[in-house]
N, C-alpha and C positions, 0 to 999 in steps of 0.2 A: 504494500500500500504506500501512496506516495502524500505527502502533505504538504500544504501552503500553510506554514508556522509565523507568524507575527508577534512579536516581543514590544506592548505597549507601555508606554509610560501610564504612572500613579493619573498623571494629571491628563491624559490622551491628549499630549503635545506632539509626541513622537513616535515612531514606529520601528520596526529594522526585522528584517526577514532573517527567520531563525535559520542557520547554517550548518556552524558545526561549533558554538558555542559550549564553553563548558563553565559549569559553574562550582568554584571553588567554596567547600567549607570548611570551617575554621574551629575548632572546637576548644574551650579554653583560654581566649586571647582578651576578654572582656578589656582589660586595662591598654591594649597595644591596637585598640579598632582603629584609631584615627594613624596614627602610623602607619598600619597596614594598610588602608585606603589612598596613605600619602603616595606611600612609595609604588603602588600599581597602580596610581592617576598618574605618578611620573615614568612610568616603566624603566622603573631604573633596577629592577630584580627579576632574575627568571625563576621560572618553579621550583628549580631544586634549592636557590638559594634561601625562596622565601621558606619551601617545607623546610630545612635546615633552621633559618629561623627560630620559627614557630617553635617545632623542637625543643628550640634550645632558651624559650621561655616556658616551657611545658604544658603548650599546647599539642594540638593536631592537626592538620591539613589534609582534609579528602579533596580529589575532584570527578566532578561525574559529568559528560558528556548530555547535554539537554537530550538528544536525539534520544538517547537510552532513556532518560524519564519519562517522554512523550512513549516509547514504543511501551515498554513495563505498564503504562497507565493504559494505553488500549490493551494485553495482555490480561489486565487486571479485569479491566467493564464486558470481557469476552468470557468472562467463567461465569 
């Protein structure tokens, strides 16, 4: 099955056609959010360095590919 995915802003300002976006979580980091948003608004860190990071304030960093949430959610409403 093939889908036309749309990624809306809170305020339906903007839009962007879902790809192959992934979306990063963070588990643990409550004190270092604004940091963490600093440095991937400035891409000034790649993923191993942030998961290393994260780590090493003893957090955790998943990331999961949206494509796979959307396919597992129809998977899910087909049983």
């Amino acid at each position: 099955m093939k889908n036309l995915v749309l990624s809306i802003s809170k305020e339906n300002k903007s839009f962007d056609i879902v790809k192959d976006e992934t979306i990063l979580i963070f588990e643990n980091v409550t004190a270092y959010e604004e940091e963490i948003i600093s440095m991937i608004e400035e891409n000034k860190i790649s993923y191993l360095e942030l998961e290393s990071l994260v780590k090493s304030w003893g957090g955790k960093l998943k990331s999961v590919k949206l494509k796979m949430i959307i396919n597992e959610y129809y998977k899910s409403i087909e049983k």
